[in-house]
N, C-alpha and C positions, 0 to 999 in steps of 0.2 A: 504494500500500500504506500504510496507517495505522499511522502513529509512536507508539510509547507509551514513555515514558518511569516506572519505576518511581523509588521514590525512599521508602530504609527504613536505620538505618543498624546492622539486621541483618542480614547476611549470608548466609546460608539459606536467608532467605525473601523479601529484593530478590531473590536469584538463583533461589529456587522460583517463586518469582510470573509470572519473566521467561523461564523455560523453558516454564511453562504457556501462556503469552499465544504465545511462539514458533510450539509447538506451532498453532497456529489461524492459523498464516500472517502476525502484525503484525511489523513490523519495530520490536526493544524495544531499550533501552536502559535502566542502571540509575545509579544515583549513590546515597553511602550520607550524604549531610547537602543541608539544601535549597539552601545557598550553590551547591555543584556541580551539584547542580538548574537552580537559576539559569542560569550562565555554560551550561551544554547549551542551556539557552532561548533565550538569545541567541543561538547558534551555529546553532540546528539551526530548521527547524518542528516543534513538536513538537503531534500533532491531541490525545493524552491523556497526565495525568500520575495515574499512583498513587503516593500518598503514604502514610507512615505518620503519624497526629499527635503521637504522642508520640517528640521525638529531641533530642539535645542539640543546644544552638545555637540556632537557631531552630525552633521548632514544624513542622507540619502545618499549624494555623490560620496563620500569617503567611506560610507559603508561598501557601494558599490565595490571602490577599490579594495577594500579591505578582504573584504566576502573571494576577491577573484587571487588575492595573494593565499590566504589562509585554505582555503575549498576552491580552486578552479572550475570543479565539475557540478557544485553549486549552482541552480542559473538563476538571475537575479531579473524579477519587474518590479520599476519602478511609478510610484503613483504620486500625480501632480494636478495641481490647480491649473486651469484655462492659462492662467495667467504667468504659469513659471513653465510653459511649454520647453521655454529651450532648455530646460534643467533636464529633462528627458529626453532629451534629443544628445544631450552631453554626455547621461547616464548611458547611453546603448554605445555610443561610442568610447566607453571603459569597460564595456561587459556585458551591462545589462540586455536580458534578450528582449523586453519589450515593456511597453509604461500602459498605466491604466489613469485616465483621465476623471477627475471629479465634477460634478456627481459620479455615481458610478449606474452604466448602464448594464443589468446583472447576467444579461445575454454575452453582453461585452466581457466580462469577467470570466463569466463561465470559458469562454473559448480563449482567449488571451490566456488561462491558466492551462486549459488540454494541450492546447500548441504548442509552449514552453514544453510542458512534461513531454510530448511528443517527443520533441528536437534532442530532449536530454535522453531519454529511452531510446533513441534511435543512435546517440553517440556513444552510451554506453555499450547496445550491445556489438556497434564494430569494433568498439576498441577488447572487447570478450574476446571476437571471433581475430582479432590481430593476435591477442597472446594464444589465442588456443592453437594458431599457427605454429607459434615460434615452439610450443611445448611439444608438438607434434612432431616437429624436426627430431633428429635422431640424438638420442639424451647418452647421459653414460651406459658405456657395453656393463652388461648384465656376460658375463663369458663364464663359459663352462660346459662341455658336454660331457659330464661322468653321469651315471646314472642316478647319484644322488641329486645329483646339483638339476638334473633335467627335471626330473620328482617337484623340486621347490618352484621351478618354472612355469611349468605347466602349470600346477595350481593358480600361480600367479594370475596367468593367462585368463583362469575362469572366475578368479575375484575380483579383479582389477574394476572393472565395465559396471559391476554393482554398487550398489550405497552403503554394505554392508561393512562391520567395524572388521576388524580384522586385526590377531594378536601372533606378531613376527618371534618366534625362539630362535636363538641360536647365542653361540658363544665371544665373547667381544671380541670383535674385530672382522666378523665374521659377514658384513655389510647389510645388517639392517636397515641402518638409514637409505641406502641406497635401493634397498628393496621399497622400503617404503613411498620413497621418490616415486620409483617406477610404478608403483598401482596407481599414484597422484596420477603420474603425468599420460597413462590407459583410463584414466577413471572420464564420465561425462563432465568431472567439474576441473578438469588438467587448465581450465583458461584460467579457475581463480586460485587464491593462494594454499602454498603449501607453508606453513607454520610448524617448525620443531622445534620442541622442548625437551631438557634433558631434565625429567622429574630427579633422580637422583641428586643431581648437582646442587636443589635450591632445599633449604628449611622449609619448612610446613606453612610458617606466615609468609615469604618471598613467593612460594610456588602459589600458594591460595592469590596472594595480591595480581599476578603475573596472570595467571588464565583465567580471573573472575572480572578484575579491573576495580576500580575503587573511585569514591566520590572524594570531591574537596575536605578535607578536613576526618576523614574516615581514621587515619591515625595519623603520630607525629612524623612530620615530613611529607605527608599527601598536599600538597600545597596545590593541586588542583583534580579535575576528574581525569581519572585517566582509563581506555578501553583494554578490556583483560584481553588473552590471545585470543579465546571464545569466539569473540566479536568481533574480533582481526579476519579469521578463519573462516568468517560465515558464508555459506556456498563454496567450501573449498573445502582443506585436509587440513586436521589438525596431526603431528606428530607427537606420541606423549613416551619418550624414550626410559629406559630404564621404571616401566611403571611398576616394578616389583619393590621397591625400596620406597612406595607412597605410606602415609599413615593411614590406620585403618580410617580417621575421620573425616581426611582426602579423599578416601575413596568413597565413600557414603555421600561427600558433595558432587564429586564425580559422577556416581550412578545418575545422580537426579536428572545431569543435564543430558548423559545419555537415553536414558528413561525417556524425558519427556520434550530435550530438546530448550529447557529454561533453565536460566541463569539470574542471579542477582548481584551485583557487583557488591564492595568491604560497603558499607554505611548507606546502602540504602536502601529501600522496601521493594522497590520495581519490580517486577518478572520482565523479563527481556528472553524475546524467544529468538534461539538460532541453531542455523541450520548448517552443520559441521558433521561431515565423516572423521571418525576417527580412527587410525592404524595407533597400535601401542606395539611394544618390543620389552621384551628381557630377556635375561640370561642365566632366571633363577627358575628353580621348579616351582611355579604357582600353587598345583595341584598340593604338593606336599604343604606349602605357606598356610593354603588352606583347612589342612587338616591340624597344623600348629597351631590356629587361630590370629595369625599374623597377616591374612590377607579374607578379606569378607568372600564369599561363597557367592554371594545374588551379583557382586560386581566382577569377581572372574567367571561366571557364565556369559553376562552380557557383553564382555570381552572377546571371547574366543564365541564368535559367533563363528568367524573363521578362523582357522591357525595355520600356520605355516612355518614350516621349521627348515632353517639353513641349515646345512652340513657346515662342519669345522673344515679345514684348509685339508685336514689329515686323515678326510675319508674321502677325499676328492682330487688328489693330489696327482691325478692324470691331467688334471685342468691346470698344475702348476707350471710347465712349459707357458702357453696361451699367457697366463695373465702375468708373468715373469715379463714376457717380453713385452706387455700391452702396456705396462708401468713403466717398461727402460723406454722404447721410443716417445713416451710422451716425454719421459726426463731428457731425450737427447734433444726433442726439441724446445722445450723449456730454457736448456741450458748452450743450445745454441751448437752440439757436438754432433756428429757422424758416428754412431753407435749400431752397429749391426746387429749383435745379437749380444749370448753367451758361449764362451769357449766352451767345451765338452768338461773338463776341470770344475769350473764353477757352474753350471748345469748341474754336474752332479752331485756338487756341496749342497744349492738348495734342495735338490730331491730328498735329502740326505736327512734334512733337518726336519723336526718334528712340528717347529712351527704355532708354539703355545697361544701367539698373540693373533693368527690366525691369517689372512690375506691384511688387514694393514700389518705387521708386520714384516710379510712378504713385499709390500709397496715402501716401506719404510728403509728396507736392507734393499731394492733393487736404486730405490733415490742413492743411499749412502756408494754404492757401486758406479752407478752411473757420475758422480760428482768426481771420483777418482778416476776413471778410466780415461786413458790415453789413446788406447791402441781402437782399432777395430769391432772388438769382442771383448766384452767383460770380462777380465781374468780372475783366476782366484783368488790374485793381490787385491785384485777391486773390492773384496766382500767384507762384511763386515769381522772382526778377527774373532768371535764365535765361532761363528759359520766353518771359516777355515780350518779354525782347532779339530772342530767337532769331525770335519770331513779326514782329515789327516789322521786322527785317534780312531778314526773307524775303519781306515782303509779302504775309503770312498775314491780318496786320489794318490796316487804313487808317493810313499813316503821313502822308498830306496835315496840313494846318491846318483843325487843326479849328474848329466853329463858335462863334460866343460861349453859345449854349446849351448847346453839348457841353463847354466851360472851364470853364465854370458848375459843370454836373453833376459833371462830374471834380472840380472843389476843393471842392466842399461833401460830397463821399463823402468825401476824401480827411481831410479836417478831422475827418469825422467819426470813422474809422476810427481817427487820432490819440489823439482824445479819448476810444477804448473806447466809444463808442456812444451816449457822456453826453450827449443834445438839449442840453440846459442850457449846457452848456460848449463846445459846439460854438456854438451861437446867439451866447456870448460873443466867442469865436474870432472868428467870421466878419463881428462889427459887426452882428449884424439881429436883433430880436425875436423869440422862440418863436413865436408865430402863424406867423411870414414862414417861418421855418425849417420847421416841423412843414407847411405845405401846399407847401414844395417835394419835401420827402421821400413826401411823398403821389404826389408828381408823377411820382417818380421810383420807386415801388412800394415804396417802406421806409414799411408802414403804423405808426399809432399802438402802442406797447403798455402796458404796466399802467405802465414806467419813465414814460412822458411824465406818465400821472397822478400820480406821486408827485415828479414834478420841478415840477411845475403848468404852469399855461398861462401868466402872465406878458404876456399879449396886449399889454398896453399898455405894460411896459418898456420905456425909450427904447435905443437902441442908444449903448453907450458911444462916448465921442467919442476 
């Protein structure tokens, strides 16, 4: 239903104007100076405002301004005597979509007001159909074909398109959030927002304040009303991460507004109804919370109306090749390198590793590799020294004595890795001439780049002694 808010500070006729509009079904509102105007603005959405131009304080026109700074999508008419015509001729040219002249004729009002709402219903919903574009574009890869990880997919696939809540398990790191992303941006409402919140992270009074929203003066430091995520999220997805660690009386406020879809902000009586899908995620056993008495019974059923459970990194670890290298090329181009893959070496250090912290920690150890690596192929130097330990103690990669070619190789990457990748200063390092240096690195697949031309060739530099 469409908000209007009047705004005259005559008496009579904010309230005649505001029974008329009633009458036609908008939900009105009036204030009798623009200041109160204002503070309703903040507090409320409001789709139109009638104003009158001529009031003490501040104008008509400065609201006008005001209204188009504060709310843009706001649309603003303004109402004027016979005789301050041009004031509304001034008002349209800052914003306002159209004026209503006094007396009022109420045919006249009635359609002056459809029209605006018109023109704003018809702005708003291209700019819908703009983001539901851009959400529709291809979002982060969801990758994996093991048959665990297909299992969480396909699910996906048939809950995604519904309005249904839906409660993400799996172990952290394990990419919930990302899961949950991806029903948003499958779901009919991917054009409006997706809202996550990490319940763990906040106290019981931050988190209640955060998703309920709170009035002026509600407690110390509310110094104004402000909207919880609830009401941020309306017609779109809220995310409530970690909601196993809520208190059981968080959750009893929580059911209500799944339940019934209302809301009351900290200090005030209102019901405010909204209209929010909700995905939640943990990584604890709810079912067991429940039987502790640690998590209420009526609000994990209305939770898991769907569930879907990710596999850990370490029951899917066919898929660890794929998303290895989907995290290095993004890091190579992030960081501006020519990164081909993984050597055979460090390939089988991560196969190797068990992997506690689950795919971010596989994204976190392919960053730290990709930041070191010089050459072509991520080497086993490149890994984190974990990783390396763990593969050498296992006899993952060749711990024998290696060859004089293979010490070789090793100390002149290594050097060079030291030195940031500088030919020049590595050739110092190592006692040998750029020529000698630039066709071992050839040798070893670290071809020439625009650096080596700007460092020069130096062929004949003798090697310091």
């Amino acid at each position: 239903m469409p908000r209007i808010l009047v705004v005259d500070d005559e008496e009579a006729i904010r309230n005649g104007l505001a029974e008329v509009l009633r009458e036609e079904g908008y939900e009105v509102e009036v204030a009798g100076e623009a200041q109160t105007a204002l503070a309703k603005l903040r507090d409320e959405l409001v789709d139109l405002i009638c104003t009158d131009v001529r009031m003490p304080g501040m104008d008509g026109l400065e609201l006008v301004d005001r209204v188009k700074q504060e709310s843009p999508e706001t649309e603003v008419i303004v109402i004027t005597g016979f005789a301050s015509l041009q004031s509304a001729v001034d008002a349209v040219k800052r914003g306002a979509e159209d004026y209503l002249s006094k007396p009022f004729d109420l045919d006249e009002v009635r359609l002056t007001v459809k029209r605006a709402l018109e023109k704003k219903a018809l702005r708003d919903r291209q700019s819908r159909l703009e983001r539901r574009v851009q959400h529709l574009s291809p979002g982060p890869a969801l990758l994996g074909t093991s048959a665990a990880f297909r299992r969480s997919i396909q699910l996906l696939d048939r809950v995604a398109p519904t309005n249904s809540t839906v409660l993400i398990y799996g172990e952290t790191g394990t990419g919930k959030e990302l899961v949950a992303r991806e029903i948003h941006r499958r779901s009919p409402r991917s054009a409006e927002s997706f809202i996550p919140i990490n319940c763990g992270a906040l106290p019981d009074t931050l988190l209640e304040s955060e998703l309920f929203g709170y009035a002026k003066g509600a407690f110390t430091g509310a110094d104004k009303t402000t909207q919880g995520l609830f009401e941020a999220a309306d017609r779109g997805t809220l995310f409530l991460d970690e909601i196993g660690n809520i208190s059981l009386n968080m959750q009893q406020r929580l059911l209500r507004v799944l339940e019934a879809g209302e809301l009351m902000r900290l200090g005030e009586r209102k019901v405010r109804k909204v209209d929010v899908r909700i995905v939640a995620a943990t990584n604890a056993d709810l079912k067991k919370a429940v039987e502790r008495s640690t998590f209420r019974q009526d609000f994990y059923y209305r939770l898991r109306v769907m569930s879907l459970e990710l596999p850990p990194l370490r029951d899917r670890m066919d898929d660890l090749p794929m998303l290895a290298n989907h995290f290095l090329q993004g890091c190579a181009q992030r960081f501006n390198k020519k990164i081909d893959g993984f050597s055979k070496p460090s390939l089988a250090a991560l196969q190797a590793h068990s992997w506690p912290g689950n795919v971010r920690e596989l994204e976190n150890a392919v960053e730290h590799a990709a930041i070191l690596c010089v050459t072509p192929f991520v080497e086993l130097e490149d890994l984190p020294g974990e990783l390396r330990e763990k593969a050498v103690a296992g006899g993952v990669v060749p711990s024998g004595p290696p060859t004089l070619d293979e010490l070789e190789r090793q100390h002149i990457l290594n050097v060079l890795r030291e030195c940031g990748g500088h030919r020049g200063r590595t050739a110092d390092v190592l006692g040998i001439n750029r020529r000698t240096l630039y066709r071992k690195l050839l040798d070893y697949g670290v071809a020439r780049d625009q650096a080596d031309e700007d460092e020069g060739d130096d062929s004949t530099q003798p090697a310091p002694s």
